[in-house]
KEMISE-798487 format. One record per residue (C-alpha): residue number from 1; x, z, y. Coordinates in nm, 2 decimals, always signed. Layout:
N
+-----+--------+--------+--------+
|  nr |     xx |     zz |     yy |
+-----+--------+--------+--------+
| NUM |      X |      Z |      Y |
...
+-----+--------+--------+--------+
//
This chain:
365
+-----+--------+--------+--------+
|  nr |     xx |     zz |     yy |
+-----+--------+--------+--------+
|   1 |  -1.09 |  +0.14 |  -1.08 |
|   2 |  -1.32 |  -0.13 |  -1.18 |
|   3 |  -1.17 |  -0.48 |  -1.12 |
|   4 |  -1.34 |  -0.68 |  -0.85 |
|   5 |  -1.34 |  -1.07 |  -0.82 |
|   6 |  -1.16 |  -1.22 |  -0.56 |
|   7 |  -1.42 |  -1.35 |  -0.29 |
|   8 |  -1.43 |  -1.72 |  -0.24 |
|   9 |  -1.28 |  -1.88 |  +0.07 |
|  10 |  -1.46 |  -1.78 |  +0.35 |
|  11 |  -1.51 |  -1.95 |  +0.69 |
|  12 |  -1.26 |  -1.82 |  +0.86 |
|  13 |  -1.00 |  -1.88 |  +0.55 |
|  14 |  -1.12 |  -2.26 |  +0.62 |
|  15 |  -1.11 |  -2.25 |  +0.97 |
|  16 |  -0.71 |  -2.13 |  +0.89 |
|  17 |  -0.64 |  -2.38 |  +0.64 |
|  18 |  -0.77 |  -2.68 |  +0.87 |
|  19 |  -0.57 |  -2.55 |  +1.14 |
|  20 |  -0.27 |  -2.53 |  +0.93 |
|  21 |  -0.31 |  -2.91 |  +0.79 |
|  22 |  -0.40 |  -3.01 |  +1.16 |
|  23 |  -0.07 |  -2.81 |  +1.27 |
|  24 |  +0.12 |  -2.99 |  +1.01 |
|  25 |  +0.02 |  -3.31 |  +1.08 |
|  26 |  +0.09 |  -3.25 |  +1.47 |
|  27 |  +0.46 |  -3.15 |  +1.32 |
|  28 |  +0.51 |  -3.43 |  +1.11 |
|  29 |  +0.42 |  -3.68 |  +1.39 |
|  30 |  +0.64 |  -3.49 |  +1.60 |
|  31 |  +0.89 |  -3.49 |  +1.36 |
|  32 |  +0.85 |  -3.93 |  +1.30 |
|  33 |  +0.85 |  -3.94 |  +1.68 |
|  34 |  +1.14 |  -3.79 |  +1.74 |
|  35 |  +1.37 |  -4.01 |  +1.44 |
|  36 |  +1.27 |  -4.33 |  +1.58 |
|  37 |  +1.38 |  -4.21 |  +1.93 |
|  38 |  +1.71 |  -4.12 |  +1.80 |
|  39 |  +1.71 |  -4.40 |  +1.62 |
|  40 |  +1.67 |  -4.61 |  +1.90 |
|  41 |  +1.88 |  -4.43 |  +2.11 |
|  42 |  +2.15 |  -4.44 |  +1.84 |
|  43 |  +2.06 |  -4.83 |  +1.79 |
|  44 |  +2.14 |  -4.88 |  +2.19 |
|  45 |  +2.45 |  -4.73 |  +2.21 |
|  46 |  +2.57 |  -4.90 |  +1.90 |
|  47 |  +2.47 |  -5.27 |  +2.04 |
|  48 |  +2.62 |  -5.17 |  +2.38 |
|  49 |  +2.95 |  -5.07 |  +2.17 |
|  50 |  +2.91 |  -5.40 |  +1.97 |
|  51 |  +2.87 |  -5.58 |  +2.27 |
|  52 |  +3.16 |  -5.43 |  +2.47 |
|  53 |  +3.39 |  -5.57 |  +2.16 |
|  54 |  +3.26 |  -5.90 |  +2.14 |
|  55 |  +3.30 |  -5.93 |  +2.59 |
|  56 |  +3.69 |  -5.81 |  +2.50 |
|  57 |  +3.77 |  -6.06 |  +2.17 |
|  58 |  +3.63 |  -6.36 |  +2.43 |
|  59 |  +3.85 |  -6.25 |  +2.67 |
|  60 |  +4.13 |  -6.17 |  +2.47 |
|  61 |  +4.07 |  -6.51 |  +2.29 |
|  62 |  +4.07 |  -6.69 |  +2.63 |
|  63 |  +4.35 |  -6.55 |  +2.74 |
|  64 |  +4.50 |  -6.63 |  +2.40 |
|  65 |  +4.44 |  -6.98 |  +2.49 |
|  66 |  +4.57 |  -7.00 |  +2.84 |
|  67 |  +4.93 |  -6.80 |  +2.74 |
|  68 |  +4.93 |  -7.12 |  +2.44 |
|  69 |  +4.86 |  -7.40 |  +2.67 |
|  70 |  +5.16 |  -7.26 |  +2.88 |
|  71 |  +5.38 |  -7.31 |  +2.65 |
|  72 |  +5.26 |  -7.60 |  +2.51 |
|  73 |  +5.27 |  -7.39 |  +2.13 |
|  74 |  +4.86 |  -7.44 |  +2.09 |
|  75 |  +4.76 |  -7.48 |  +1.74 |
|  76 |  +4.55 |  -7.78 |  +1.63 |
|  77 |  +4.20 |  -7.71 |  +1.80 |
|  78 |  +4.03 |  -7.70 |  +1.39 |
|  79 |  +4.28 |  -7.47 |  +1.30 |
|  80 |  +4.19 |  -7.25 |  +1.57 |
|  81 |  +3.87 |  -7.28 |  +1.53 |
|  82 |  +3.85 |  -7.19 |  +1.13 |
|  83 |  +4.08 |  -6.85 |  +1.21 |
|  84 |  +3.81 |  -6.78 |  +1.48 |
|  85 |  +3.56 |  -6.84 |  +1.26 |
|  86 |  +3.69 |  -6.62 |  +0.95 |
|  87 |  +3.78 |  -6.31 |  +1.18 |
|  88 |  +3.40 |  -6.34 |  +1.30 |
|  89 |  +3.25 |  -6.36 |  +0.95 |
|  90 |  +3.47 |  -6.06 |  +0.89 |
|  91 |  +3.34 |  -5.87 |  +1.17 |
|  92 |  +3.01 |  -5.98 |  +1.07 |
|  93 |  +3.06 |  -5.86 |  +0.77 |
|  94 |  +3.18 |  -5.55 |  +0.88 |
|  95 |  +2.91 |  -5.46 |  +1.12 |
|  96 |  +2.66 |  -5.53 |  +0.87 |
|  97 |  +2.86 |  -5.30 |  +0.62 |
|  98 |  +2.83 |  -5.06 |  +0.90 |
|  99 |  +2.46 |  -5.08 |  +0.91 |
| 100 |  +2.40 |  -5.05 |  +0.56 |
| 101 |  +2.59 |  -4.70 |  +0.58 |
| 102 |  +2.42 |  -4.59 |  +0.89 |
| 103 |  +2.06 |  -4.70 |  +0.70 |
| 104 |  +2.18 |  -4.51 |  +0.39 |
| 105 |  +2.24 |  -4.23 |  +0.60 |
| 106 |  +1.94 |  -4.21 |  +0.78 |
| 107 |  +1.76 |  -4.24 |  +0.48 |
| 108 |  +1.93 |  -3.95 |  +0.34 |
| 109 |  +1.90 |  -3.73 |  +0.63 |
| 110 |  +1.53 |  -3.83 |  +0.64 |
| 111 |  +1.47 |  -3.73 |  +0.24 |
| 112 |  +1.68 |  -3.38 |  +0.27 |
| 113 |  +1.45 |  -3.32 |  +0.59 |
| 114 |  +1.12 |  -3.38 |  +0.39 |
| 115 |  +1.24 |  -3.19 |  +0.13 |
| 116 |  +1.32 |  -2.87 |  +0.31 |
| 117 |  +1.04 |  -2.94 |  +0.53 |
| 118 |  +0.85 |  -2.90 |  +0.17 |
| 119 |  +1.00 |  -2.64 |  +0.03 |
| 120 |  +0.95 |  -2.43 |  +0.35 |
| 121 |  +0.56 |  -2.52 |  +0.34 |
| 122 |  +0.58 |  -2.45 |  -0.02 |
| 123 |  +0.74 |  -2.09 |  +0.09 |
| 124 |  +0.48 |  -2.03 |  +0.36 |
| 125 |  +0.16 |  -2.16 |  +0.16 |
| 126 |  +0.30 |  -1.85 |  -0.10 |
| 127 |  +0.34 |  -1.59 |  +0.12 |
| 128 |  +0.00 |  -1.70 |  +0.26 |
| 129 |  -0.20 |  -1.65 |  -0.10 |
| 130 |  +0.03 |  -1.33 |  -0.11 |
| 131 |  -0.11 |  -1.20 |  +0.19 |
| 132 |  -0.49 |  -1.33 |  +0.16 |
| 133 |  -0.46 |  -1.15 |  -0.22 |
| 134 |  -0.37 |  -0.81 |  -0.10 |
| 135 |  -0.59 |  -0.86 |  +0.16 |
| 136 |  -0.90 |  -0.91 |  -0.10 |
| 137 |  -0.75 |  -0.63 |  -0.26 |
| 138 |  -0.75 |  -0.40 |  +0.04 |
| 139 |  -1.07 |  -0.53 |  +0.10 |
| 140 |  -1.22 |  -0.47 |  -0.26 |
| 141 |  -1.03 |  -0.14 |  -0.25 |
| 142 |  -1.25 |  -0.03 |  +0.08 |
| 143 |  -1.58 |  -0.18 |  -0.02 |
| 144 |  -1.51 |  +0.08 |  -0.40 |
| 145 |  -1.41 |  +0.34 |  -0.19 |
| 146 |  -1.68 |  +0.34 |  +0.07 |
| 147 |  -1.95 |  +0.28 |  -0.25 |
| 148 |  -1.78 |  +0.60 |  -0.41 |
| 149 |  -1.79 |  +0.78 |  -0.12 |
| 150 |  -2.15 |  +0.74 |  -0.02 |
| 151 |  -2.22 |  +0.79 |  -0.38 |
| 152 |  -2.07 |  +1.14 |  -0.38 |
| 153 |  -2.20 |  +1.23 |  -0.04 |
| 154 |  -2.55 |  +1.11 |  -0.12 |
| 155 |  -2.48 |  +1.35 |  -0.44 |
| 156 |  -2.41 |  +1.64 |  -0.25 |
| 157 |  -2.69 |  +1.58 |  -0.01 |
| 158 |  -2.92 |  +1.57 |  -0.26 |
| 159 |  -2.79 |  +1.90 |  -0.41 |
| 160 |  -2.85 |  +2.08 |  -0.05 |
| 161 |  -3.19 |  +1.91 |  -0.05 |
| 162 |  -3.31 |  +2.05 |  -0.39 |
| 163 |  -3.15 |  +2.42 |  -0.32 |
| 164 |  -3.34 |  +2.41 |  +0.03 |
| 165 |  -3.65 |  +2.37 |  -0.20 |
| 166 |  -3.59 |  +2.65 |  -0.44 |
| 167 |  -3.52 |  +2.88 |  -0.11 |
| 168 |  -3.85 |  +2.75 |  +0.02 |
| 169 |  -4.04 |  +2.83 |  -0.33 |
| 170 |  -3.89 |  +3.15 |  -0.37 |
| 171 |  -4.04 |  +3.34 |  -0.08 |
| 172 |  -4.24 |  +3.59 |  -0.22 |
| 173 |  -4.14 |  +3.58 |  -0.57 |
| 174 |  -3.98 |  +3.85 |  -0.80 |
| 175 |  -3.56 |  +3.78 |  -0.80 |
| 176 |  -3.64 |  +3.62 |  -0.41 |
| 177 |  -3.33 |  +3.76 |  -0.27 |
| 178 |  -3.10 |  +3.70 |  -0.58 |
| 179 |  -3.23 |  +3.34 |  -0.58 |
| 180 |  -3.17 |  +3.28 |  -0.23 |
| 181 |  -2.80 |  +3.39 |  -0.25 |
| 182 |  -2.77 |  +3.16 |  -0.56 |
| 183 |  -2.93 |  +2.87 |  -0.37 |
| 184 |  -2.73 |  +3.01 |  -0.02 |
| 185 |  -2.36 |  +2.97 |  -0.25 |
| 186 |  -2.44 |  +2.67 |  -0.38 |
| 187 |  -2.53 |  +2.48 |  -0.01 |
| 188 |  -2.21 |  +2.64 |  +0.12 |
| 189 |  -2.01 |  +2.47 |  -0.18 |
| 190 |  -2.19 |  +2.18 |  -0.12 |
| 191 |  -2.13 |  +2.14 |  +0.24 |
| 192 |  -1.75 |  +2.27 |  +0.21 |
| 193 |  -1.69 |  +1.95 |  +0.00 |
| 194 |  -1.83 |  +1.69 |  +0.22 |
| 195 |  -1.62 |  +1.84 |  +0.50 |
| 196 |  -1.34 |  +1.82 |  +0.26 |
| 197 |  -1.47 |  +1.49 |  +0.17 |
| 198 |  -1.48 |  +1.36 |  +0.54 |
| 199 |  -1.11 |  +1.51 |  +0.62 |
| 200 |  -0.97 |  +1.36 |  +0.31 |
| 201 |  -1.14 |  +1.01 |  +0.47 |
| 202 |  -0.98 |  +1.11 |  +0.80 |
| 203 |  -0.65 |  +1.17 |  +0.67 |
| 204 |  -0.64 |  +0.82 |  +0.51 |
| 205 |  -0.71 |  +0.65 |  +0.80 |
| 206 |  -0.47 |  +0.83 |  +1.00 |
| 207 |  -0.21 |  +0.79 |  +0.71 |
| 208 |  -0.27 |  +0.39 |  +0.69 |
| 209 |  -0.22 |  +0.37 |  +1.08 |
| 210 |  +0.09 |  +0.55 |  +1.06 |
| 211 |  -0.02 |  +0.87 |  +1.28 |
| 212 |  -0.08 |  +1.14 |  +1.09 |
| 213 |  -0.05 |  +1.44 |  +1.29 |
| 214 |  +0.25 |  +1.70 |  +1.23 |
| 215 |  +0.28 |  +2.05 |  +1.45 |
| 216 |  +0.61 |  +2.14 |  +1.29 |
| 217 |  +0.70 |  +2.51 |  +1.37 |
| 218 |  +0.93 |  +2.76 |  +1.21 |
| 219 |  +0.77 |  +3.03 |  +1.00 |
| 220 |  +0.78 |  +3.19 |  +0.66 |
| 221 |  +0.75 |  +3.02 |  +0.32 |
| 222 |  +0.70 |  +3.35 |  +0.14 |
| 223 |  +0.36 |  +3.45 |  +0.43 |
| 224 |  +0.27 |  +3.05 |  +0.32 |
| 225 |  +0.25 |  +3.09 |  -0.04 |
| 226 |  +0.06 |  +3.41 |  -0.02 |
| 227 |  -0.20 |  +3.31 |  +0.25 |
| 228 |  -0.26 |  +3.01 |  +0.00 |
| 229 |  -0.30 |  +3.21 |  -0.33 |
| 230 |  -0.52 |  +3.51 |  -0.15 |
| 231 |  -0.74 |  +3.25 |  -0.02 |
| 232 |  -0.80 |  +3.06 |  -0.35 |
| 233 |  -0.82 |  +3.42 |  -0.55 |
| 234 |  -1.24 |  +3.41 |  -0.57 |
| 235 |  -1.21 |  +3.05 |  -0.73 |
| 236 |  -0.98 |  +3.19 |  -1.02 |
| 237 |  -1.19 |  +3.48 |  -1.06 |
| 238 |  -1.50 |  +3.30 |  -1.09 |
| 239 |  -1.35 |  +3.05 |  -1.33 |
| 240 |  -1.19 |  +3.30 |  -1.51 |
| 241 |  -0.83 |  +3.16 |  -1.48 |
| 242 |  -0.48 |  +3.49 |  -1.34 |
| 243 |  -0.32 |  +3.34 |  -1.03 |
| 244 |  -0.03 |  +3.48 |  -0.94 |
| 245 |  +0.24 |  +3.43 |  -0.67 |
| 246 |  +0.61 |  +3.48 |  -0.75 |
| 247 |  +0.81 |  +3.53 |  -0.42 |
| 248 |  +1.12 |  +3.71 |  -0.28 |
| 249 |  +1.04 |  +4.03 |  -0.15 |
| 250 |  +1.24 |  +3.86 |  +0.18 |
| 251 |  +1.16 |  +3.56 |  +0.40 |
| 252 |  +1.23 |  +3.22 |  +0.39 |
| 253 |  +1.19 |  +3.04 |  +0.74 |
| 254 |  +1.17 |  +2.67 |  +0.74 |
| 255 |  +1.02 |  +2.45 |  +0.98 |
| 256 |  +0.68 |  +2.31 |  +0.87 |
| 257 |  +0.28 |  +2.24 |  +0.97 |
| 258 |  +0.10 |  +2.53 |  +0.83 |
| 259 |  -0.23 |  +2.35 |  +0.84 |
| 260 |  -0.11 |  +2.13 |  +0.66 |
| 261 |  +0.10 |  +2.27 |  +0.36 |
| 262 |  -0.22 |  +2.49 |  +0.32 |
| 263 |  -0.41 |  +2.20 |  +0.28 |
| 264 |  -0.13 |  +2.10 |  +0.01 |
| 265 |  -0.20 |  +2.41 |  -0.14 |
| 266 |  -0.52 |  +2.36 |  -0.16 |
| 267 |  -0.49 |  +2.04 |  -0.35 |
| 268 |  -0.26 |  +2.19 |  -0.58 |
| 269 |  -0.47 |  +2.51 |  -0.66 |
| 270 |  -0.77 |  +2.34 |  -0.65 |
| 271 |  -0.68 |  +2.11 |  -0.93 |
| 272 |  -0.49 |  +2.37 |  -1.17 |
| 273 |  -0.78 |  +2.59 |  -1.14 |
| 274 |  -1.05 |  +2.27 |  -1.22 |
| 275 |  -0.84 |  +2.18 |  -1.53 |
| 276 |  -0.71 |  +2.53 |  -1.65 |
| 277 |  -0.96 |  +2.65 |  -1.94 |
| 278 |  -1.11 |  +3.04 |  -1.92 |
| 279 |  -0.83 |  +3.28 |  -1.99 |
| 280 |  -0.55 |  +3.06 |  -1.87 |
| 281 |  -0.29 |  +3.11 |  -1.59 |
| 282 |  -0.23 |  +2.94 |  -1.24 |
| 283 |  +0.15 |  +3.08 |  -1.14 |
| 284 |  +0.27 |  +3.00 |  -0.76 |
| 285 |  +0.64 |  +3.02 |  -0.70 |
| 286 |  +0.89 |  +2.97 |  -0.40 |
| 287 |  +1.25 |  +2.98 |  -0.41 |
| 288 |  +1.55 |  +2.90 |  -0.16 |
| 289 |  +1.78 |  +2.61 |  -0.32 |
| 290 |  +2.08 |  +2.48 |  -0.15 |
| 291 |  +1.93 |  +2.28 |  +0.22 |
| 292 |  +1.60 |  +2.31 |  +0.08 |
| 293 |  +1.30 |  +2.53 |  -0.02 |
| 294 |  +1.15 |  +2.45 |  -0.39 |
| 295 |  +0.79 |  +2.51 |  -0.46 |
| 296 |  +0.58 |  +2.48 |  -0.77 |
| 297 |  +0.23 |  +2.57 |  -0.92 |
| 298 |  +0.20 |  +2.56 |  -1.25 |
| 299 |  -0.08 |  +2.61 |  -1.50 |
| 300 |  -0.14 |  +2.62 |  -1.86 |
| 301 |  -0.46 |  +2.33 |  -1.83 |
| 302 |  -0.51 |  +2.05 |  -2.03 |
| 303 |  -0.14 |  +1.87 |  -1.88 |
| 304 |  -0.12 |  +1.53 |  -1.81 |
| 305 |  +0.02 |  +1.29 |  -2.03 |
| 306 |  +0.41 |  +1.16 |  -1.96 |
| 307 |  +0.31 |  +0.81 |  -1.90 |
| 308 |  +0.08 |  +0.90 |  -1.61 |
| 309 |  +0.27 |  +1.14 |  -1.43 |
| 310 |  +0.41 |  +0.86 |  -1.19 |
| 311 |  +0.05 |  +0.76 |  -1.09 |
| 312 |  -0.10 |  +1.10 |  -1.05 |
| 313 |  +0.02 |  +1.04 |  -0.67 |
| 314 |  -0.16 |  +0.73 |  -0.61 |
| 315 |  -0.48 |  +0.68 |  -0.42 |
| 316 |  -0.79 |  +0.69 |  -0.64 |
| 317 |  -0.58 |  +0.74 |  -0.97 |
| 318 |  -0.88 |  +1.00 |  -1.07 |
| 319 |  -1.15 |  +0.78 |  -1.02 |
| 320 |  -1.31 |  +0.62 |  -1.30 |
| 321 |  -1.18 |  +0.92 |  -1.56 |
| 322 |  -1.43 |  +1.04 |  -1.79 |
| 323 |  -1.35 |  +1.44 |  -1.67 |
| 324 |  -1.48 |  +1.32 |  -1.35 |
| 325 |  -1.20 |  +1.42 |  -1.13 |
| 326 |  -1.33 |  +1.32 |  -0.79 |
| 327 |  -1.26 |  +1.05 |  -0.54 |
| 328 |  -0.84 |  +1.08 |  -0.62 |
| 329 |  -0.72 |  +1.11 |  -0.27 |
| 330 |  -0.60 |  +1.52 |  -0.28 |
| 331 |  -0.27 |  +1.46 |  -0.43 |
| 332 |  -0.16 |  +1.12 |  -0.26 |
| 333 |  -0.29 |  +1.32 |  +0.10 |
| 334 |  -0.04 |  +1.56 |  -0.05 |
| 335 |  +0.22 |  +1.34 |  -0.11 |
| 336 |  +0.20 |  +1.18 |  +0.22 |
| 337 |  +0.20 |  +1.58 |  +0.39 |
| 338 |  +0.51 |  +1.66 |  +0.22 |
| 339 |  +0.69 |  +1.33 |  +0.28 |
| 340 |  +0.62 |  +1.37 |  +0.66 |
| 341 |  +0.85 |  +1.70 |  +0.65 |
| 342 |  +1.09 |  +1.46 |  +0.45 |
| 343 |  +1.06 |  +1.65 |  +0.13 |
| 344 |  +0.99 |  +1.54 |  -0.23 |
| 345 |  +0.69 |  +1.61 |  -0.46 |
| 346 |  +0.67 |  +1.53 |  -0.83 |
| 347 |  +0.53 |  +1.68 |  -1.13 |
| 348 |  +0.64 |  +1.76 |  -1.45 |
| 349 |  +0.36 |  +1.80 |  -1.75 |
| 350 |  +0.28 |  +1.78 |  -2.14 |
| 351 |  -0.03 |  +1.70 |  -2.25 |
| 352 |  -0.19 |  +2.03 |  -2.38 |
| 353 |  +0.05 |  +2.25 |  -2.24 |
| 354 |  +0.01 |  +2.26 |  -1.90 |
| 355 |  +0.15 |  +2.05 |  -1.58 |
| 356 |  +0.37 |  +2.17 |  -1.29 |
| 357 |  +0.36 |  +2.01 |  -1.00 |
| 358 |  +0.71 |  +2.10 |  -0.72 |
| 359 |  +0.74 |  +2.00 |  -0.40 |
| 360 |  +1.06 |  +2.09 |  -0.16 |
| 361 |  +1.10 |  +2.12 |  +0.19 |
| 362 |  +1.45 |  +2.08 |  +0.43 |
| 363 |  +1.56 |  +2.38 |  +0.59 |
| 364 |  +1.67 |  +2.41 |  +0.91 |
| 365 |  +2.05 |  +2.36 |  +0.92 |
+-----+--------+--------+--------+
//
């Protein structure tokens, strides 16, 4: 795939930002707002506390006073007065003690607020550029894959143009009829791959949305495999290539779209046949394992070297080869088929040898 820049902020990207900031803001005034009312509120009930002790220490003072003047044990007024005094400098000093803790405090509470208050912007602002980079990504994916696919269409258009010419040129010549088949094969081919092409396309969109359809019935494996490797027998013949099927002589009923695994079958056949030379072999086989049904098609093509066998799956992985492998969506559709009857495909190759490709399917219990 050819790398595409990342587009530039757009307007609505700045329209989002400026409402985030403009959120923010809103939150952190909310936030300022709401401190200074506890504050206050705290402040209040902390004065009325204050105030509550100093009413009872008059009280208890004057009442100190009257029990001394009773019986006539009163200190010497200065004396008095310097004990009042010290105790109130101490509770002066205490309260003011007091405040320095509750400041200290608040202060605290209002740094480890900020910081979190940070750090989760800080987490949100990433998970933001996460999301706006796979969304250019998705985007730059869709604007390569719609370029490739009109490319490819506009190819095959183009073919069933020029063979509607040589029809139209060959009337009345010597080798008409021969011509005209020729010219007849080749528009059918053409044609068959941009319906292929547009099902592959809805696929995909059905498989991004999360519905694609699934008529699970039960039915035989062994009527599967041969359906598939009758229907793809002109393709081998005309490229030269043996396929064969391998199956039990019984059947092997397991519930499963037929549509569909024919269409994974297709896939499957479609690319060991492209990539098998003359002379070579395209094997089909099915076999009943333990819960499961195991199928493989193997061939003795060019294979596919170790470190790529992971990727063969992905959308795309094809385009951009130099064999000119097509748009790259047959085996991921395939994938996707085989996962929706919760089996498992994966393929097993080496380079120059041949690939296999196996996929399994549950059977009923």
């Amino acid at each position: 795939m050819p790398t595409r820049k990342a587009p530039g902020p757009t307007r609505e990207r700045r329209k989002t930002d400026d409402s985030l900031l403009t959120e923010r803001k809103k939150t952190d005034d909310a936030l300022k707002d709401d401190r200074r009312a506890d504050a206050r509120a705290a402040d209040k009930v902390i004065d009325r506390a204050r105030a509550v002790a100093d009413t009872v220490l008059s009280v208890s003072r004057r009442k100190e006073d009257r029990q001394a003047a009773k019986v006539q044990q009163a200190k010497p007024a200065v004396a008095v007065a310097g004990e009042r005094a010290q105790a109130d400098r101490d509770l002066r000093g205490e309260r003011a003690a007091a405040d320095d803790v509750l400041r200290e405090e608040r202060q605290d509470q209002t740094e480890t607020l900020t910081a979190l208050l940070v750090h989760e912007r800080a987490t949100t602002d990433a998970y933001l550029l996460t999301e706006r980079a796979r969304s250019d990504d998705a985007v730059a994916h869709r604007d390569d894959f719609l370029g490739m696919v009109a490319h490819d269409v506009r190819n095959l258009l183009h073919g069933v143009v020029l063979n509607l010419a040589l029809l139209r040129s060959a009337r009345g010549q010597k080798n008409a009829d021969a011509e005209a088949a020729a010219a007849d094969g080749r528009i059918k081919r053409y044609v068959a791959r941009m319906n292929r092409l547009i099902g592959d396309l809805v696929d995909v969109t059905s498989i991004d949305a999360g519905k694609l359809a699934m008529m699970l019935v039960e039915a035989d494996a062994v009527a599967l495999v041969t359906e598939a490797s009758e229907a793809f027998q002109p393709a081998a013949i005309e490229k030269g290539v043996s396929l064969s099927a391998e199956v039990p002589k019984g059947p092997l009923l397991a519930r499963f779209d037929h549509d569909r695994m024919l269409q994974v079958f297709a896939n499957l056949f479609s690319n060991a046949i492209k990539f098998t030379p003359q002379g070579g072999t395209v094997t089909v086989r099915v076999e009943a394992q333990p819960g499961l049904l195991r199928f493989c098609v193997g061939d003795t093509g060019v294979g596919i070297p170790a470190s790529m066998l992971g990727a063969i799956f992905e959308r795309f992985w094809q385009v951009g080869k130099n064999d000119q492998r097509g748009m790259g969506l047959g085996l991921y559709i395939s994938k996707c088929v085989v996962e929706a009857h919760h089996g498992k495909i994966w393929a097993e190759s080496e380079a120059g040898k041949g690939t296999q490709v196996f996929f399994t399917l549950p059977l009923r219990p």
